[in-house]
C-alpha positions in Angstrom: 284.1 -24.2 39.7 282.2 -21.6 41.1 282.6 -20.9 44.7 280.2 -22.7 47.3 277.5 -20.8 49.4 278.8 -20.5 52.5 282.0 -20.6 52.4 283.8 -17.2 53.7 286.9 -16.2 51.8 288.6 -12.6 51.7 288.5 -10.8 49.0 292.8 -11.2 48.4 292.4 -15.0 48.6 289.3 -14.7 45.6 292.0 -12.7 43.9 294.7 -14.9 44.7 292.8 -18.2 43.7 291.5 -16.1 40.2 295.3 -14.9 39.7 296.7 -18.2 40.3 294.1 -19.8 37.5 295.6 -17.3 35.3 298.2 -17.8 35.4 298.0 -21.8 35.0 296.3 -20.8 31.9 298.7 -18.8 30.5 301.5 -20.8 31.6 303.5 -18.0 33.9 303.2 -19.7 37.5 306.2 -18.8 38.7 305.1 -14.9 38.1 302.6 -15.3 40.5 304.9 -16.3 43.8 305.1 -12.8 45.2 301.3 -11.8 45.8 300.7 -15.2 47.7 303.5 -14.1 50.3 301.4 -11.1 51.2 298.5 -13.2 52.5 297.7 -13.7 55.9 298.1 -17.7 56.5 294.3 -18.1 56.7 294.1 -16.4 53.5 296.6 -18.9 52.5 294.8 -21.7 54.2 291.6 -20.8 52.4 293.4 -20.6 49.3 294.4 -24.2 49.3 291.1 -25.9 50.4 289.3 -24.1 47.8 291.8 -25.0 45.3 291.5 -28.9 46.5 287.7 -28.3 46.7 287.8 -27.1 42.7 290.3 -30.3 42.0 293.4 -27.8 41.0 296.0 -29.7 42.7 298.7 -28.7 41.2 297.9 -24.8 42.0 297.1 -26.4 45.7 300.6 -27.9 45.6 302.0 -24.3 45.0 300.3 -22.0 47.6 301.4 -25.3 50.2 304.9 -24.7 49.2 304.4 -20.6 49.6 302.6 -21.7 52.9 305.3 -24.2 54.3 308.4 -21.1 53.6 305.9 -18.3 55.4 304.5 -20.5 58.2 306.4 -23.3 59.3 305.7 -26.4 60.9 303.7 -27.6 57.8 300.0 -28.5 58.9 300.1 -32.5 58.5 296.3 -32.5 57.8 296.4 -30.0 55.4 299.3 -32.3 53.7 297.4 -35.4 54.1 294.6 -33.9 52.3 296.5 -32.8 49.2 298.0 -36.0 49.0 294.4 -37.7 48.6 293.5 -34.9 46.3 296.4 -35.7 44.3 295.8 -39.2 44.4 292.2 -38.9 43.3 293.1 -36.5 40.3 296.0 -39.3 39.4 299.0 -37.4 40.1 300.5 -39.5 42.3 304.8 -38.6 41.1 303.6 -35.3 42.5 302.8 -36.4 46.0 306.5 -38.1 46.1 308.2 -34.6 45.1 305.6 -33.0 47.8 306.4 -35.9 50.8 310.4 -35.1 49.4 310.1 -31.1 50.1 309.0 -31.9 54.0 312.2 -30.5 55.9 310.8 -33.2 59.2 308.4 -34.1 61.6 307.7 -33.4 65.4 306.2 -35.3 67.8 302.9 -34.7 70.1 299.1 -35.8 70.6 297.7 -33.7 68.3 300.5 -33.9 65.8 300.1 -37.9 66.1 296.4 -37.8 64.5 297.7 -35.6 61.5 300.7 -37.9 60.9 297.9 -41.2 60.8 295.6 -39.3 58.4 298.9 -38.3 56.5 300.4 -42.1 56.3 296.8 -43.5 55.3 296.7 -41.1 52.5 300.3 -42.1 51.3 300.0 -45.7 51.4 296.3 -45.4 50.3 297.7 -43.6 47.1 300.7 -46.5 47.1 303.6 -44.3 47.2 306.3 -46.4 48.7 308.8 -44.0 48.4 306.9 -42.0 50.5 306.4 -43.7 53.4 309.8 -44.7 53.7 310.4 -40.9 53.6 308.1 -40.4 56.4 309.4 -42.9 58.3 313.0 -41.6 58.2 311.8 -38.6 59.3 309.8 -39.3 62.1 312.8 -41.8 62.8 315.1 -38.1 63.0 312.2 -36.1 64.7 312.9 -38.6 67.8 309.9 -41.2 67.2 310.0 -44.0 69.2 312.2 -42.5 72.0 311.0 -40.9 74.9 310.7 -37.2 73.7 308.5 -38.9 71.1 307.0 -42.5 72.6 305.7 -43.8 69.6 301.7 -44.2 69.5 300.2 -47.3 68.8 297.8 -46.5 65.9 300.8 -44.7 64.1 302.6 -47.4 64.3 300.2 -49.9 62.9 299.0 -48.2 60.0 302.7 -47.1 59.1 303.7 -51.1 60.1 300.3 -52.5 57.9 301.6 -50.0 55.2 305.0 -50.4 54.7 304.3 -54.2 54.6 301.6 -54.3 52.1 303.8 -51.8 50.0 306.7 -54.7 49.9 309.1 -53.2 53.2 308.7 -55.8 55.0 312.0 -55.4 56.8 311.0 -51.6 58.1 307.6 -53.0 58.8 309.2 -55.1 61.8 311.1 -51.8 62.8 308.3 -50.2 62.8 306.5 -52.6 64.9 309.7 -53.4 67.2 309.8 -49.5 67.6 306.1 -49.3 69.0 307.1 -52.4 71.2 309.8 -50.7 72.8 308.2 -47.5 73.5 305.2 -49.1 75.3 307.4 -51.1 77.3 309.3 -48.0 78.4 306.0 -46.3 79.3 305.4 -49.3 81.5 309.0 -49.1 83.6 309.1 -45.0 83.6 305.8 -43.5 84.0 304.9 -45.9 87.7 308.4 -44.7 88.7 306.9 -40.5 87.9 304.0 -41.3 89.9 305.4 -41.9 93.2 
């Protein structure tokens, strides 16, 4: 589709998104690797949203991959909103192989509202591989522990999740996790304040 009014994009990631459409066309994909890695990562960023926007998530999928090798940590919202792209469009295999490509999680506030919008659009798509994915690594990334006390709304869509998706053994761990944490916030943080 046709780009919207309003929306500001450079000219190399109108070139990039045109190029890339080739080249789905024509079936080269892979040619077209090498002028993505010379975007800035808001070109890149652009790039993908407009892609989601136009409903080529498969193309999206691609520039993420090129985005996650140039810029790492991957953006967790910008994950979770291919995964409900792909989900819409019914390609829901691909979001597995995308949730399998992640290399881990970290921990934090403002990473804790990306990972929730990210484990909602996984078990709203019904990808149980997925979330056990996620799971193991936010387990490795520290979750739970106190680098990484484990927030409560995390924990209960990831525990709500996992059960309705048939895990209801990691459901409880999940839940006994969250448990924990808060009861270690309780003993440690009146101990910080005096």
């Amino acid at each position: 589709g046709p780009l919207l009014k309003g929306r500001i994009l450079s000219s190399e990631a109108i070139q990039s998104i045109q190029s890339l459409k080739r080249a789905n066309r024509t079936g080269s994909l892979s040619l077209s690797l090498p002028p993505l890695r010379r975007l800035l990562k808001a070109d890149l960023l652009a790039v993908v949203r407009e892609l989601l926007r136009q409903d080529h998530c498969t193309l999206a999928v691609h520039v993420l991959s090129t985005l996650r090798s140039e810029y790492p940590p991957l953006d967790l919202t910008l994950c979770a909103d291919v995964v409900n792209a792909l989900a819409r469009n019914g390609e829901r295999e691909e979001i597995d192989r995308l949730i399998g490509e992640m290399e881990g999680i970290e921990g934090g506030y403002e990473n804790d509202k990306a990972l929730a919008k990210l484990i909602r659009a996984v078990m709203g798509a019904e990808r149980r591989e997925s979330a056990v994915r996620i799971y193991a690594m936010m387990r490795e990334g520290g979750w739970g522990s106190e680098s990484w006390e484990a927030d409560e709304y995390v924990a209960e869509v990831l525990s709500k999740g996992l059960r309705r998706l048939g895990e209801e053994e990691l459901a409880a761990q999940v839940a006994s996790t969250q448990r924990y944490s808060s009861f270690i916030a309780l003993i440690v943080k009146p101990k910080l304040a005096l």
